[in-house]
PLY file of the C-alpha trace (Angstrom):
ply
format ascii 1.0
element vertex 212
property float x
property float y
property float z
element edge 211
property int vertex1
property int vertex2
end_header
45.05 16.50 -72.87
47.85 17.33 -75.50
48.67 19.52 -79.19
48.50 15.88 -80.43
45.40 14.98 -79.22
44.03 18.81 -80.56
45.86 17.35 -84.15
44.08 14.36 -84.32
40.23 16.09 -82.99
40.83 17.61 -86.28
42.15 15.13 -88.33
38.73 13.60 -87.14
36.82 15.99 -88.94
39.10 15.73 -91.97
37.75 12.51 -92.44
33.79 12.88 -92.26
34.06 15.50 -95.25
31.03 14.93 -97.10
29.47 13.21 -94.27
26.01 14.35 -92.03
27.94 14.99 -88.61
27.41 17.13 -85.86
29.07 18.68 -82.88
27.77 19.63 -80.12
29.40 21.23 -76.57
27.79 19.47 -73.90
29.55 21.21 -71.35
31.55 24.08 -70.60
33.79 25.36 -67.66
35.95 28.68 -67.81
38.77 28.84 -65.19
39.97 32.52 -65.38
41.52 33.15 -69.11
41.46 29.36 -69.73
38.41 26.87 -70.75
37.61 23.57 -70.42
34.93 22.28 -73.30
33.37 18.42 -72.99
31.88 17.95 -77.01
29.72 15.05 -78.35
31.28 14.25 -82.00
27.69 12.21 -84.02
29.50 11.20 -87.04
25.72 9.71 -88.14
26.85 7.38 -90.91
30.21 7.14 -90.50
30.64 5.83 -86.71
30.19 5.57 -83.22
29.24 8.83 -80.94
32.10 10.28 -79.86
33.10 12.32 -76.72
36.56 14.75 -76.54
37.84 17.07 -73.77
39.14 20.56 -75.44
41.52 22.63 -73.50
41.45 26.13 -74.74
44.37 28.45 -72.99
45.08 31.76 -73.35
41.39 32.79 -73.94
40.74 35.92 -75.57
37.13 35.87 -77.19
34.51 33.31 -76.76
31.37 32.69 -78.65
29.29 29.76 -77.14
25.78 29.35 -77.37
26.20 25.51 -76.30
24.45 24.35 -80.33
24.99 21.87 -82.56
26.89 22.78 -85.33
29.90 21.42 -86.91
32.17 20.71 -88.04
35.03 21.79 -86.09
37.81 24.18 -88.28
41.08 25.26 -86.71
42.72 28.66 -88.49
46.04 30.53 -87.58
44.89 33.16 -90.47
41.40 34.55 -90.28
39.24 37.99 -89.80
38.32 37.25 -86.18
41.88 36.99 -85.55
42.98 40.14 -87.24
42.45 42.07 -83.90
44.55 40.20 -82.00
47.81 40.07 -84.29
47.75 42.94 -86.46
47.82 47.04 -85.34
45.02 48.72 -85.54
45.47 51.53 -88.46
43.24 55.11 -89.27
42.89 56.06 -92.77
42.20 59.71 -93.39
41.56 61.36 -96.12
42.41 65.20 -97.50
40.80 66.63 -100.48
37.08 65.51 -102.16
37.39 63.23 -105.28
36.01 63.92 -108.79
34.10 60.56 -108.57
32.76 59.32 -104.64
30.11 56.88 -105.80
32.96 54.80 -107.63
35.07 55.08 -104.95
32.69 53.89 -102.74
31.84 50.94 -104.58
35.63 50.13 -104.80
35.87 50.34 -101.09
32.95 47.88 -100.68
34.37 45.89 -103.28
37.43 46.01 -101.36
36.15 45.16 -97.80
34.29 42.47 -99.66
37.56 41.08 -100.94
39.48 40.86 -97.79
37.08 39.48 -95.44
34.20 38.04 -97.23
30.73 37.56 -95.75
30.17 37.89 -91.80
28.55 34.13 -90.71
26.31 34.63 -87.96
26.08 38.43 -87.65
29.33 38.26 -85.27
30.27 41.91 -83.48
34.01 40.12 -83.63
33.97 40.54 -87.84
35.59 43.58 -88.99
32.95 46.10 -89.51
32.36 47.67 -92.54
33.73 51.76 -92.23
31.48 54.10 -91.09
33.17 56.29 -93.27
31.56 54.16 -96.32
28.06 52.39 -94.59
25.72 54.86 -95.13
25.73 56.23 -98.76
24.43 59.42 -98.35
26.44 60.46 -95.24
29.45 58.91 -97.36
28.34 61.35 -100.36
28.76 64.24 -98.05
31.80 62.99 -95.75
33.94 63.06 -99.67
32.08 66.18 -100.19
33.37 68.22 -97.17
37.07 66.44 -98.35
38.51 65.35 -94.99
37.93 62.98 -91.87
38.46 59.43 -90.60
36.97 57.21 -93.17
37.96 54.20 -91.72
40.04 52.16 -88.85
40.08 48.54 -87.90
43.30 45.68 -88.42
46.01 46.40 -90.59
45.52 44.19 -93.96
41.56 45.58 -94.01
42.78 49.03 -93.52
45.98 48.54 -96.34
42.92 47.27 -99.00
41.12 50.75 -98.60
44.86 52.62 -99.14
45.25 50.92 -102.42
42.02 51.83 -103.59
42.71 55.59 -102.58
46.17 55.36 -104.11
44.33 54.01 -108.01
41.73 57.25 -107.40
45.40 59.54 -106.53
43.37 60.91 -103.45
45.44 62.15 -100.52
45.14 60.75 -97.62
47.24 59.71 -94.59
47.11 56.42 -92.41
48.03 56.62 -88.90
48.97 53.66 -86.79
47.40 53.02 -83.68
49.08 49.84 -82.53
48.11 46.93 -80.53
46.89 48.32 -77.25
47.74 47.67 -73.85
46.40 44.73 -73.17
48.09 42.78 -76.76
51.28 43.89 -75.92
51.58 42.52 -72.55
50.32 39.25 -74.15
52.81 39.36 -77.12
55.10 36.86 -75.37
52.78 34.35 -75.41
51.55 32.21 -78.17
50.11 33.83 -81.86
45.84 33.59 -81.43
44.09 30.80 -83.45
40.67 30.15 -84.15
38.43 27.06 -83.30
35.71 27.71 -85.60
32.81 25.13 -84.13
29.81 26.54 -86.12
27.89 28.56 -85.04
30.04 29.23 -81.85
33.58 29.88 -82.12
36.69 30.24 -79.44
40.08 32.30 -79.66
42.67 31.19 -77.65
46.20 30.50 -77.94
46.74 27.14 -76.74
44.63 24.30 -77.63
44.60 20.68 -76.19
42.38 17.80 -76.26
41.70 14.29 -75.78
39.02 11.54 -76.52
37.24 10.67 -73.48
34.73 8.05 -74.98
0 1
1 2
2 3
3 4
4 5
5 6
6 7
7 8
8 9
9 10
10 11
11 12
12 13
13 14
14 15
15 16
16 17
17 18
18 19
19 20
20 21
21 22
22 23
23 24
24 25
25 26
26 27
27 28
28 29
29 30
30 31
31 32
32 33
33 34
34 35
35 36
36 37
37 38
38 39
39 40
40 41
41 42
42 43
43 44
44 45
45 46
46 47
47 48
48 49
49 50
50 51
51 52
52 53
53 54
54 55
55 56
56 57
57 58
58 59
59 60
60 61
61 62
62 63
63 64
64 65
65 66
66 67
67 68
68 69
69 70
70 71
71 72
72 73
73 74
74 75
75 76
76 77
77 78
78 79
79 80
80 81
81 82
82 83
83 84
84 85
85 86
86 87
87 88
88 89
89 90
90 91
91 92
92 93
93 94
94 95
95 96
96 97
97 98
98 99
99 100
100 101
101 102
102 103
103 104
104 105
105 106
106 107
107 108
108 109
109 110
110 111
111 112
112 113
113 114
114 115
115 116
116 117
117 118
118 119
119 120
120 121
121 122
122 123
123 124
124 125
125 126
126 127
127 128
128 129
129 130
130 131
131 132
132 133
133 134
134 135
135 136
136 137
137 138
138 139
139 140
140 141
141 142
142 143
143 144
144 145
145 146
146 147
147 148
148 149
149 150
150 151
151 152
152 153
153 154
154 155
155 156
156 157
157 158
158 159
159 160
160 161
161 162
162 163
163 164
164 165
165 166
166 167
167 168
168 169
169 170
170 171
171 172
172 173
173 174
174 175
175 176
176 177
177 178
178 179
179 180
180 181
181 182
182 183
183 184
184 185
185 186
186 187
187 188
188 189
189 190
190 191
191 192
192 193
193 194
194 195
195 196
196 197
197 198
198 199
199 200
200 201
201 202
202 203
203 204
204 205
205 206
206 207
207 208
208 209
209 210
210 211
């Protein structure tokens, strides 16, 4: 299995745009951080069944339900992967604002904006604050004026600061890092994404080959 033969499993997929297709993992094996995936590629109209071997190194989350879904997306960019290459930041805030329902629909608005709609109900999609969840413990939390209203990856976190900065409500943001485990990792490869639909895998090496 090779990078080239990950390019062109995806480059097959490029091609059945439009198409009824399905994956499906027919098998899977997990050697210590690294996993080893045999998937059944029915392109329906378009061709022949297809089998691959995926080689997934490096793992560091792994959703597999063994489903058919498809098709198969590859991202270097993408909420699930915000945990695993940005710091984790805490945004507090110091003094109550003349208007918290507006604010709060900003910061909805906001969370909205940066990571859109969480497919599948997955715990790995950046929460929504707690700080801002439930409205009427929100409606008290900017009434008492200070407190951790929210924490998660850097570029979520940064999207709730400009909204505090239009509103000109103090507020500080700490920086938490990577954690422990991250930074002993950082020599390696950046995370990426295999999206397979529903199930999904973050590693940071990827390899595969056609097998039939």
């Amino acid at each position: 299995m090779t990078e080239a033969g990950f390019r062109e499993f995806l480059e097959v997929f490029a091609t059945l745009e439009g198409e009824s297709s399905w994956l499906r993992v027919l098998e899977a094996r997990q050697e210590e951080d690294a996993l080893h995936l045999r998937l059944e590629l029915n392109p329906e109209w378009a061709g022949a069944v297809q089998e691959w071997g995926l080689a997934c190194g490096e793992v560091e989350f792994l959703c597999l339900g063994m489903r058919a879904g498809g098709p198969a997306v590859h991202y270097t960019d993408h909420p699930y992967l915000w945990p695993y290459i940005q710091p984790e930041l805490e945004l507090y805030i110091h003094g109550s604002p003349e208007a918290p329902d507006r604010i709060l629909r900003r910061m909805f608005q906001a969370y909205e904006e940066a990571v859109g709609m969480n497919p599948w109900n997955c715990e790995q999609w950046p929460p929504v604050p707690a700080g801002i969840r439930n409205i009427r413990r929100s409606e008290q939390f900017f009434a008492d004026g200070y407190g951790l209203l929210a924490k998660g990856p850097e570029r979520l976190v940064q999207s709730y600061v400009r909204v505090l900065e239009d509103e000109g409500l103090d507020h500080q943001v700490l920086n938490r890092g990577m954690g422990w485990r991250l930074e002993k990792r950082r020599h390696l490869p950046a995370p990426e994404l295999l999206d397979l639909q529903p199930d999904f895998v973050i590693a940071r090496r990827f390899r595969a080959a056609r097998l039939a």
